[in-house]
C-alpha positions in Angstrom: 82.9 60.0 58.5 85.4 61.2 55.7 84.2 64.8 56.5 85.0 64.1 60.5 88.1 63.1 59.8 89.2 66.0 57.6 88.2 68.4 59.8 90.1 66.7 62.4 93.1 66.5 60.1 92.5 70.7 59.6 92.4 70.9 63.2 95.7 69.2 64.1 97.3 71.2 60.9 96.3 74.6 62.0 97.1 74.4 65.7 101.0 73.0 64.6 101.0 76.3 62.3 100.1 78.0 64.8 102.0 76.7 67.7 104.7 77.0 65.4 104.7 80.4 64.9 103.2 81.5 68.2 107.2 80.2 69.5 109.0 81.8 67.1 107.8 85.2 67.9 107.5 84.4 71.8 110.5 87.2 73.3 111.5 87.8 76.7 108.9 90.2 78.9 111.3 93.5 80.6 109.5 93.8 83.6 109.9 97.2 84.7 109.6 96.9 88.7 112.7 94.0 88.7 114.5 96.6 86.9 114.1 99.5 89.2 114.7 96.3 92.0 118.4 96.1 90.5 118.7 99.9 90.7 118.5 99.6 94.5 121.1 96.3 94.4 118.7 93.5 94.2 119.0 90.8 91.8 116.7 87.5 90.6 117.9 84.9 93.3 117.5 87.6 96.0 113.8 88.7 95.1 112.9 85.1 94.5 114.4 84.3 97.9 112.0 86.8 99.5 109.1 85.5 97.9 110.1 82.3 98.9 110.3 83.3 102.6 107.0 84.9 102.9 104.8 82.4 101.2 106.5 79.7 103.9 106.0 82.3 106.7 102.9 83.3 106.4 103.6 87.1 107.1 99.9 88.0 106.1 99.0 87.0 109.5 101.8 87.5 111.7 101.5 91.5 112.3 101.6 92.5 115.4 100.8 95.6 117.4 104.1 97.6 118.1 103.1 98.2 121.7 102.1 94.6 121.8 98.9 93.6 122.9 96.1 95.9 124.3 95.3 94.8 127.8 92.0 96.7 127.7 90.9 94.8 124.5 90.3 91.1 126.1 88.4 92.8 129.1 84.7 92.1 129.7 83.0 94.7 128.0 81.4 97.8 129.8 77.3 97.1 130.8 75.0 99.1 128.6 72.7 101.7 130.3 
């Protein structure tokens, strides 16, 4: 039992050393495509409004042909000989 408990005591200590310093060293990540995004006039709010707009519209699934639809595709399909 004693030796449960001062393991667990170890535990606890270690992670809090390292949690500790783990924050101390965290810095800020340079992400290099959001800086080449500013180049071109885009900032933060104006990418993250993007994003936002495609996740809510779905665009994965709304392309569309640019001659719209082929009329030929939905036909019945020619007999086989």
């Amino acid at each position: 039992m004693e030796l449960v408990l001062m393991l667990l005591c170890m535990l606890i200590v270690t992670s809090m050393i390292l949690g500790c310093c783990h924050e101390a060293v965290e810095r800020p990540i340079i992400r290099p495509h959001r800086l080449s995004l500013r180049e071109f006039g885009y900032d933060e709010s104006t990418l993250e409004y993007y994003k936002r707009r495609a996740m809510l519209l779905d665009v994965g699934t709304m392309r569309v042909a640019p001659q719209g639809p082929d009329a030929q595709h939905h036909s019945q399909s020619p007999t086989m000989s």
